[in-house]
C-alpha positions as CSV (number, residue, x, y, z in Angstrom):
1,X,173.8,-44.0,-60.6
2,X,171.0,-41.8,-60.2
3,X,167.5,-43.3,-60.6
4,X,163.5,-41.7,-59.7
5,X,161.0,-43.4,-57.2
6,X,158.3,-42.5,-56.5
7,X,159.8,-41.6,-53.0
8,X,161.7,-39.1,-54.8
9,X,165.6,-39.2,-56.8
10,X,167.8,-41.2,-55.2
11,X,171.4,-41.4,-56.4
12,X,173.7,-44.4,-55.5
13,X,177.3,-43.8,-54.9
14,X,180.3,-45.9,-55.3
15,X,183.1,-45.8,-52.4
16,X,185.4,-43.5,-54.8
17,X,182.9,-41.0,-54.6
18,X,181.2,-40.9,-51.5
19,X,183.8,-39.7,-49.0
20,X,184.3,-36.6,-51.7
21,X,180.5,-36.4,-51.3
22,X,179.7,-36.0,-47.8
23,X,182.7,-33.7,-47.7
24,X,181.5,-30.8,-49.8
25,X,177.8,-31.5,-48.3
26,X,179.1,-31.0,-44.8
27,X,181.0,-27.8,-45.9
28,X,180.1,-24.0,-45.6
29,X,179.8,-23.3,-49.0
30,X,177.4,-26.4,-50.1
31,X,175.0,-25.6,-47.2
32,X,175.1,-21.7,-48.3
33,X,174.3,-22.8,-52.0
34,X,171.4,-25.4,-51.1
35,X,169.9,-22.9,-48.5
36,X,170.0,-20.1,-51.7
37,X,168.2,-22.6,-53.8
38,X,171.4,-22.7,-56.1
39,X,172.4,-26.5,-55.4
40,X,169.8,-29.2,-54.9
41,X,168.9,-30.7,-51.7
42,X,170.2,-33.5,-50.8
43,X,170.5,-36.0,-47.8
44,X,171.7,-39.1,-46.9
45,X,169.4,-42.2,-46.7
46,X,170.3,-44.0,-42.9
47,X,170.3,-47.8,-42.8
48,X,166.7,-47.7,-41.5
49,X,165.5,-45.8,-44.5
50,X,167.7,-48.1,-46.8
51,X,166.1,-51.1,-45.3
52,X,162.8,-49.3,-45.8
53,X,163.1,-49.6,-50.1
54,X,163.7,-53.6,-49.3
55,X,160.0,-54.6,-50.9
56,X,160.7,-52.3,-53.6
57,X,162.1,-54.5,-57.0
58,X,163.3,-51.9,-58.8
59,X,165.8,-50.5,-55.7
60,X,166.8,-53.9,-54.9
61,X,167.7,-54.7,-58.7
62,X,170.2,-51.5,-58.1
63,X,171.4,-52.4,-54.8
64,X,172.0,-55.8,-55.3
65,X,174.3,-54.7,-58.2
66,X,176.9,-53.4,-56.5
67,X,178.3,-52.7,-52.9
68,X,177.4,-48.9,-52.5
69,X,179.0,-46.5,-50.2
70,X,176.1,-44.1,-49.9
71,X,172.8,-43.6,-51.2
72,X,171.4,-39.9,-51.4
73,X,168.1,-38.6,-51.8
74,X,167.7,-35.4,-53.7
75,X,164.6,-33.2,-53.8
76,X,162.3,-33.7,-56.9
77,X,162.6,-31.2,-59.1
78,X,159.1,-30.4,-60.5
79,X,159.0,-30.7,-64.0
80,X,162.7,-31.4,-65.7
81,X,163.5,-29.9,-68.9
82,X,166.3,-30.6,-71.6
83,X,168.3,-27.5,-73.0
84,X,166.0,-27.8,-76.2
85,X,163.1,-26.5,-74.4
86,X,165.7,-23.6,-72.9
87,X,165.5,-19.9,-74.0
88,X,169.0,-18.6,-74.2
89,X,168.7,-16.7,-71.0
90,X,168.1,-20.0,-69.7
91,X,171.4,-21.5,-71.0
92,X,173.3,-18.2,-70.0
93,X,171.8,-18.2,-67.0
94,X,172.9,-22.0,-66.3
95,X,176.4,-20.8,-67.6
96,X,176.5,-18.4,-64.8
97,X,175.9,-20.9,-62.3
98,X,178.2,-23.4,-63.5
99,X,181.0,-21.0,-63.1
100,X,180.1,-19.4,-60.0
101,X,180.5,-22.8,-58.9
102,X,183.6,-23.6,-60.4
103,X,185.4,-20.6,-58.9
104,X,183.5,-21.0,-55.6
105,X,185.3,-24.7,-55.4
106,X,188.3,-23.9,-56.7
107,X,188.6,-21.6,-53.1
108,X,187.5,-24.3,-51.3
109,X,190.3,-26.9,-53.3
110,X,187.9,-28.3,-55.2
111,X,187.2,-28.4,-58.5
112,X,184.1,-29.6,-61.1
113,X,184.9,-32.8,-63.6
114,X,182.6,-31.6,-66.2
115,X,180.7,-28.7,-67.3
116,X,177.4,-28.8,-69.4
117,X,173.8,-28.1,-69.6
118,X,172.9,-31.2,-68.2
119,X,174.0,-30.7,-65.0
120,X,171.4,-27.8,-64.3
121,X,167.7,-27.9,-63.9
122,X,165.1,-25.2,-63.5
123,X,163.4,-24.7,-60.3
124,X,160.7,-22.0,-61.7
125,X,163.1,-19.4,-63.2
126,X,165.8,-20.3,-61.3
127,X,168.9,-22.5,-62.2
128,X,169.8,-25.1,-60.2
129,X,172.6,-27.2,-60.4
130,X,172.1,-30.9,-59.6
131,X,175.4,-33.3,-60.6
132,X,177.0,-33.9,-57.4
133,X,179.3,-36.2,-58.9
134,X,180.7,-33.8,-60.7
135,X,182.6,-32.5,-57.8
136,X,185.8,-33.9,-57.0
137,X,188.8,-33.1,-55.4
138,X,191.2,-31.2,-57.3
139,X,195.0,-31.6,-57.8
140,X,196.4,-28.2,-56.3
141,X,199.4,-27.8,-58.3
142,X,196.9,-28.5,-61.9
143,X,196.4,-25.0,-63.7
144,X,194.3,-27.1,-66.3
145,X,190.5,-27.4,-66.3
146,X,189.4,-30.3,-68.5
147,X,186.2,-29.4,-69.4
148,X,186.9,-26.1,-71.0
149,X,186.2,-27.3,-74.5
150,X,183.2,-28.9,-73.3
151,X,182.0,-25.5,-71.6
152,X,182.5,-23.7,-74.9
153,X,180.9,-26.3,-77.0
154,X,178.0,-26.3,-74.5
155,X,177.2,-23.1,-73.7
156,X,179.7,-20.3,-75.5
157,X,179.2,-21.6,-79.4
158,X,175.6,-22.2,-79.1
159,X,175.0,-19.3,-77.6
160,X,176.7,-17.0,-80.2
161,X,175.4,-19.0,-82.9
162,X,171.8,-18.0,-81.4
163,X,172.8,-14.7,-81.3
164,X,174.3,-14.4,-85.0
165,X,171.9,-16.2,-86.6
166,X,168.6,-16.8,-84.4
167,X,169.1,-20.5,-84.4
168,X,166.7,-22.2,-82.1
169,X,168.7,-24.1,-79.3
170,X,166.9,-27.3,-80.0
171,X,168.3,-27.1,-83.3
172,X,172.1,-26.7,-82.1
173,X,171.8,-29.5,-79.6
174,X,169.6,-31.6,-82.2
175,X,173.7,-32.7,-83.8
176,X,174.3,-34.7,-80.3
177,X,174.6,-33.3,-76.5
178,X,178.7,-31.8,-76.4
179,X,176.8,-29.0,-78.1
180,X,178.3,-27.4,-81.5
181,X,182.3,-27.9,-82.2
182,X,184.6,-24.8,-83.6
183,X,184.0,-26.1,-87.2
184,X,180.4,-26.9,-87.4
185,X,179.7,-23.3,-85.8
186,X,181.9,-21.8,-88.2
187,X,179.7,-23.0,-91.0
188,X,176.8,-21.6,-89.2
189,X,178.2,-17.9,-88.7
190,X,178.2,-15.1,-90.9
191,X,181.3,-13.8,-92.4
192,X,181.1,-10.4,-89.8
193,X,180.7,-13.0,-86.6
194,X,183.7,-15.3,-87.3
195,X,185.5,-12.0,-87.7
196,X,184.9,-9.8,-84.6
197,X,184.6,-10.3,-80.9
198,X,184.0,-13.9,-79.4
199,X,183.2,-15.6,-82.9
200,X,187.1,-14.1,-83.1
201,X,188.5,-16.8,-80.7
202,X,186.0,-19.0,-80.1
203,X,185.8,-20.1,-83.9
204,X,188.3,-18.9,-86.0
205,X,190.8,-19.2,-84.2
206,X,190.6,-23.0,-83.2
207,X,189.0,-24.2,-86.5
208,X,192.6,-22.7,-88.2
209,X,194.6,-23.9,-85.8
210,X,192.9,-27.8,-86.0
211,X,193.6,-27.4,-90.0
212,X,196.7,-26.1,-89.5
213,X,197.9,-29.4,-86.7
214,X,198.3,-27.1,-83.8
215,X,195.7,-27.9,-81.8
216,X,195.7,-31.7,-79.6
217,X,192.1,-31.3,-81.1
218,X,190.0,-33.8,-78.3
219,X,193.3,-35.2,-76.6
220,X,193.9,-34.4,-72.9
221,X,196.1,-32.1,-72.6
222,X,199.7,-33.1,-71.4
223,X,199.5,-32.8,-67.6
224,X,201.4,-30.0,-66.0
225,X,202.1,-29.3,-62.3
226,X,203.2,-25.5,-60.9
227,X,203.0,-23.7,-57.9
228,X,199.7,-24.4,-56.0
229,X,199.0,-20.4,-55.8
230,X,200.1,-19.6,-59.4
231,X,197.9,-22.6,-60.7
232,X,194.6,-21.3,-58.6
233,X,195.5,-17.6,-59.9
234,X,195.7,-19.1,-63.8
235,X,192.1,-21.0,-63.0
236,X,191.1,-17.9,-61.3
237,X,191.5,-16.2,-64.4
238,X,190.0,-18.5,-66.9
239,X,187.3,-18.5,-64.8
240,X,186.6,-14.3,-65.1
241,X,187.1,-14.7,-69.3
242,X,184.8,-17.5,-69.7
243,X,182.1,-15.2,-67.8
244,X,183.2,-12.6,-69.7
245,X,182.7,-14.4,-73.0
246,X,179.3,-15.6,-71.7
247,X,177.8,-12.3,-70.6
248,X,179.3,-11.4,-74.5
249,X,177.1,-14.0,-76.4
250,X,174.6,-13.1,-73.8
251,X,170.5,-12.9,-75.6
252,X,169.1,-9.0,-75.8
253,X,167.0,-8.2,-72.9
254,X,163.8,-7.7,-75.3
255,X,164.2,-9.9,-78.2
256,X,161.5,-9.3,-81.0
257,X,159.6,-11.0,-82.8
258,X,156.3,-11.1,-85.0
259,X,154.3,-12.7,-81.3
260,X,156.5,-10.0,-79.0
261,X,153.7,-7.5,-79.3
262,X,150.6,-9.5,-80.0
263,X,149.0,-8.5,-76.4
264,X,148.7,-4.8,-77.6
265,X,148.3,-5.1,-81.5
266,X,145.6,-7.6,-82.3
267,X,143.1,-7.0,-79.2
268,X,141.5,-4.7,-76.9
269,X,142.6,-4.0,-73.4
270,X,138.9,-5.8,-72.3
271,X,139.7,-8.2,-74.1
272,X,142.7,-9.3,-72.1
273,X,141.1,-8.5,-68.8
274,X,138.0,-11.0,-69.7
275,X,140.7,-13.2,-70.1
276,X,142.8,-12.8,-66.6
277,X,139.6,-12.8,-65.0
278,X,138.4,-16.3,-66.4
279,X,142.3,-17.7,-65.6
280,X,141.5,-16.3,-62.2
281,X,138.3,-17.7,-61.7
282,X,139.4,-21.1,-63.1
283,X,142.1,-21.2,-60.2
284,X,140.1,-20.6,-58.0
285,X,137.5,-23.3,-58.8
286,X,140.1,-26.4,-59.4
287,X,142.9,-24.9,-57.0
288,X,145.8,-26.0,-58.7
289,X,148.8,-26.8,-57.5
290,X,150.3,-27.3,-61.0
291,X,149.4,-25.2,-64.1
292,X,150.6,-25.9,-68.0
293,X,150.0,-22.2,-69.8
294,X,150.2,-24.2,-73.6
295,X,150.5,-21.1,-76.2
296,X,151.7,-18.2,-73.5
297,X,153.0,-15.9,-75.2
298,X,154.6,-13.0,-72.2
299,X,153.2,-14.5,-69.7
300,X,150.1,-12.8,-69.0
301,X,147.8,-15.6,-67.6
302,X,150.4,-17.9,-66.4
303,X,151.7,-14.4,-64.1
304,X,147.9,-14.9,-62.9
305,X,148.3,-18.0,-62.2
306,X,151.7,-17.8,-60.4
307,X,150.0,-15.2,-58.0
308,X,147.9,-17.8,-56.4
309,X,150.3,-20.3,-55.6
310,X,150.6,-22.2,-58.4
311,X,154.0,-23.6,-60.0
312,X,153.6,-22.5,-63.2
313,X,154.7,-24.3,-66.5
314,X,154.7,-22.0,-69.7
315,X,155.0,-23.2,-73.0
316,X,155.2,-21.4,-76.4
317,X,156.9,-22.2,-79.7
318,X,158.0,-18.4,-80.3
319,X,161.4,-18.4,-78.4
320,X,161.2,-14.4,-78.2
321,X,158.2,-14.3,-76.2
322,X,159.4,-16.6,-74.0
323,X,162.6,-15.1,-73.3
324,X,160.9,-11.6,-72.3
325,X,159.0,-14.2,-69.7
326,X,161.8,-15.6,-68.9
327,X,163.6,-12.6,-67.9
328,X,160.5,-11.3,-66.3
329,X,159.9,-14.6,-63.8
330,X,163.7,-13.9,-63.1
331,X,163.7,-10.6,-62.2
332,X,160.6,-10.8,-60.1
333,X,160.8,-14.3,-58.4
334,X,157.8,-15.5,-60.2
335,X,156.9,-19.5,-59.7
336,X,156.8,-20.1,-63.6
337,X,158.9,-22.4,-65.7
338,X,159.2,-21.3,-69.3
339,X,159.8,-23.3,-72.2
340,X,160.3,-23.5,-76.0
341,X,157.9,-26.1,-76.8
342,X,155.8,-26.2,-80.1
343,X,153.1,-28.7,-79.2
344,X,152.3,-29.9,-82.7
345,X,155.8,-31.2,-82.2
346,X,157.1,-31.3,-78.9
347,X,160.1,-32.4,-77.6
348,X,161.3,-35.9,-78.8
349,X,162.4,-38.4,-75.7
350,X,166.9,-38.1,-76.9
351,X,170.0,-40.3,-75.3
352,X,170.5,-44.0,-75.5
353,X,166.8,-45.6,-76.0
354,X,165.1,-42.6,-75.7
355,X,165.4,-42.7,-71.9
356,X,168.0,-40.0,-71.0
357,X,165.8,-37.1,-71.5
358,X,162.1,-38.0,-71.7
359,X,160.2,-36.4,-74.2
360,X,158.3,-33.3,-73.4
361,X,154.9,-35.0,-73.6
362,X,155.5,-38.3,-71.5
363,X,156.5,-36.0,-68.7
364,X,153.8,-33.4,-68.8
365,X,151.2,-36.5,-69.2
366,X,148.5,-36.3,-66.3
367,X,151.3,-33.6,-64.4
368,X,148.7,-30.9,-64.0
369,X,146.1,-30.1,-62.3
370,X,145.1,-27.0,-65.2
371,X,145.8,-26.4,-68.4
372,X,145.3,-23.4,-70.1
373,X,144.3,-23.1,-73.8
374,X,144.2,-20.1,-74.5
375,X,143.8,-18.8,-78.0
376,X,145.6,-22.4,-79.0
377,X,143.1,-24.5,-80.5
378,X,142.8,-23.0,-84.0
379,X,146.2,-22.7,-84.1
380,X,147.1,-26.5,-84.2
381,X,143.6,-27.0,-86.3
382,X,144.6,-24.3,-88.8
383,X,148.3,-24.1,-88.8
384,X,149.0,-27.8,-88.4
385,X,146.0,-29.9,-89.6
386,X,145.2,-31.3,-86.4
387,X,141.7,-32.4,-86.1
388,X,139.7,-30.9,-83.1
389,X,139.2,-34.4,-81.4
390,X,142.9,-34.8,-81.0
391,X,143.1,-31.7,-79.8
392,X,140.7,-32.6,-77.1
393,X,142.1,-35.3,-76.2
394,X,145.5,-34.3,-75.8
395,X,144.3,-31.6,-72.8
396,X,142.9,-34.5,-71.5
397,X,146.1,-36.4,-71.3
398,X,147.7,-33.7,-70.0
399,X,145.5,-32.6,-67.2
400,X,144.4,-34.2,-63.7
401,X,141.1,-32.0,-63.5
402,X,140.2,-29.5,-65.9
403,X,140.9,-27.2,-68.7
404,X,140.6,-23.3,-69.4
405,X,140.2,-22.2,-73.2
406,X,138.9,-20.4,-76.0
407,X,137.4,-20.8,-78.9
408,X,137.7,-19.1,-82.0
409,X,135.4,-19.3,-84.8
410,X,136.4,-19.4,-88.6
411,X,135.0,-16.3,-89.3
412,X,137.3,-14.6,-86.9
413,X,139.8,-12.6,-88.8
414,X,143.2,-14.1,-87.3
415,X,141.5,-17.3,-88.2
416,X,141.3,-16.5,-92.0
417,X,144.6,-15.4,-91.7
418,X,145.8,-18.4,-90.9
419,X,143.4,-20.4,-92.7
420,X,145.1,-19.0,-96.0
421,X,142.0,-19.1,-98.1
422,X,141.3,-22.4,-96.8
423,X,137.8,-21.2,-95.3
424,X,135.7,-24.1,-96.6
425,X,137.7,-26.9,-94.9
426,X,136.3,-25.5,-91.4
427,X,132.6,-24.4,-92.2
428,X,131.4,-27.7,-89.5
429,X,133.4,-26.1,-87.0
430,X,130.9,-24.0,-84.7
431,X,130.2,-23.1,-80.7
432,X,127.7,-26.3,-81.0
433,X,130.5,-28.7,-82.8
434,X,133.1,-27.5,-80.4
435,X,131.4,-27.8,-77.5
436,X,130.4,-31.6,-78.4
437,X,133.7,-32.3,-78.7
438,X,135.0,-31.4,-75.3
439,X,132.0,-33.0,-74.0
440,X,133.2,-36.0,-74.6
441,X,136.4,-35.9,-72.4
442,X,135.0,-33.1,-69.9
443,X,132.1,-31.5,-68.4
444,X,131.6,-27.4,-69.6
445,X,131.3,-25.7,-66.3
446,X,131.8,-22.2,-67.5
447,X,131.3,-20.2,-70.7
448,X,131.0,-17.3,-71.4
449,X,131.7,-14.5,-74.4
450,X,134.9,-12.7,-74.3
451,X,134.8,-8.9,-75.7
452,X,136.6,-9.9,-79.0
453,X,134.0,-10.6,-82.1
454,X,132.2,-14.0,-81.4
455,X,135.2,-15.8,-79.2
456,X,134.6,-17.9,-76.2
457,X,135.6,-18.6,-73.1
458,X,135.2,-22.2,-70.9
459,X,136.2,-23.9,-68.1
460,X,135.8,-27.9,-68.3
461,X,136.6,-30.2,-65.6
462,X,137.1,-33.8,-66.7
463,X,135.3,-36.7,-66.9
464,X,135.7,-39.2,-63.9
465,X,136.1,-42.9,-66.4
């Protein structure tokens, strides 16, 4: 059972799984993949530090339950997020992990239970996995590895769905968890992708053989023992096609969209640069340790950000933009998380009540020490009817201290673009009705014109109640 104090995640263990536990944490291989930043960290609490939680209800309501082998504290990984909010060089990314792992244990004779999304988290742009429990010992003479199906349902279908058809990930997870099944992606595909290449095997060919009554369909399969070597040299191989098949449903390295090129086609270089600079001297004012870039696009001003030692969370609805982040923070190490996340509907809280994954705005509420708004507000007011208060007050919500953003008058032309003829439901909006809003949550420390028509720039730090 695995539950969050404030003291960090702490994960109680039943006597079936500890020994299993402290085993592969004491070997080689865990210490090389924790030290890499590949596993989470973990250590065991002592008696002392056990007896320490006493005072604490909510531990002793868990640890009067049952009579635990072990109880391990893993670092806090800052700011969790569900597959939904993944790019799919997030979820490939988290595929390669998973397997890496599964073929690294395998060497070492053991193996992993399970195999999905879930068990990997993001530390920045880098995938870590986090299920311990997942590891177990493995039967040496098995060639079968039971979560197969779950992999390809997880990670494989989704994936090539995404790539045949563009469908968002939140949308192929939004039918349950276990991912898509052979059938429902089939429905999904285009004629050419159930035909050719991965959409070949990984659709066609079970959904005919589940019509036709040759496949156990979600039975375990019958168990079958062979020759310890041959059955690691069979898992060996599985292992090496389902990377294969991975790297073939794999996303383009520069996906495009209508927002991939919006830094160079809709404003001037000065433009951008008034901009960095006003991110830059923001972070140096509030010195954040934590920094939600709402409406990133690339990346520019959360990579500003990033340099000063911030970790970085950036969010955009436009999966194609943040992809080409995503592959950028990979490739150069960056501190920045990014995420698919439409804020005039973010993430919903999913699982049994709501609780297993927490939705996207209960966990970024009061997480960050700066938010950055840039070009965002007249988005949600145009696009989505949302009234500037609310606006206001959700960057309130979100931050600890203070707020970078920009306003954008009606009569700006990407305004009247999206205000679709709509121009006379905004005439109140103006620098003096904007600023009076955010003066109700925050204090204007900063403004100042940006080199783009009438737009403005500010810097608020909020209200102390």
């Amino acid at each position: 059972m695995l539950q969050i104090f404030d003291a960090g995640p702490l994960r109680f263990v039943r006597p079936t799984h500890a020994e299993v536990l402290r085993e592969f944490l004491r070997s080689d291989m865990a210490q090389s993949w924790t030290k890499s930043g590949r596993l989470v960290s973990s250590a065991e609490l002592s008696a002392d530090e056990i007896a320490s939680f006493g005072t604490d209800p909510a531990f002793a309501a868990i640890y009067g339950t049952e009579r635990w082998a072990g109880i391990w504290r893993h670092e806090r990984i800052f700011f969790p997020a569900p597959v939904e909010e993944w790019t799919p060089g997030m979820l490939h990314a988290a595929g390669c992990v998973t397997l890496s792992l599964a073929l690294e244990l395998l060497e070492s004779g053991k193996g992993l239970k399970d195999a999905t999304p879930a068990n990997v988290l993001f530390r920045g742009s880098q995938p870590v996995f986090i299920d311990l429990l997942s590891i177990e010992r493995r039967d040496a003479t098995d060639p079968l590895w039971l979560p197969y199906a779950q992999f390809v349902r997880t990670f494989l279908l989704p994936l090539l769905v995404n790539k045949a058809t563009k469908l968002p990930l939140r949308a192929a997870f939004s039918v349950g968890r276990e991912g898509l099944e052979p059938e429902m992606a089939r429905n999904l595909l285009p004629l050419g992708a159930r035909l050719h290449g991965a959409g070949l095997w990984l659709v066609t060919a079970p959904t005919l053989l589940s019509r036709s009554g040759a496949s156990p369909g979600t039975n375990a399969p019958p168990k079958r023992s062979v020759p310890p070597g041959q059955a690691k040299f069979v898992l060996r191989r599985l292992f090496t096609q389902l990377r294969q098949s991975l790297d073939a449903v794999s996303p383009a390295d520069a996906p495009r969209s209508s927002w991939t090129d919006y830094v160079e086609a809709f404003h001037s270089p000065e433009y951008f640069d008034a901009k960095r600079a006003l991110v830059a001297s923001a972070v140096d004012l509030v010195r954040p340790v934590t920094v939600l870039d709402i409406g990133s696009n690339t990346g520019e001003l959360s990579i500003v950000a990033a340099a000063k030692g911030a970790h970085v969370v950036a969010i955009d609805n436009d999966a194609e933009v943040v992809q080409r982040l995503f592959r950028r923070a990979s490739d150069e190490r960056l501190n920045i998380l990014p995420l698919v996340v439409d804020m005039a509907a973010p993430t919903p809280g999913r699982g049994w009540m709501n609780g297993e994954s927490s939705s996207f705005l209960s966990r970024a509420e009061h997480s960050f020490d700066l938010v950055l708004a840039l070009a965002v507000i007249h988005h949600l007011i145009a696009t989505n009817g949302i009234p500037l208060p609310r606006v206001i007050d959700m960057f309130a919500d979100l931050t600890r201290d203070a707020v970078a953003l920009e306003f954008v008058p009606p009569t700006d032309p990407l305004f009247r673009r999206l205000a679709r003829g709509r121009d006379s439901l905004y005439e109140s909006l103006t620098r003096s009705s904007f600023e009076s809003a955010c003066e109700r949550r925050f204090e204007i420390v900063r403004a100042e014109a940006l080199p783009s028509g009438e737009r403005m720039g500010y810097v608020l730090r909020k209200r102390r109640q």
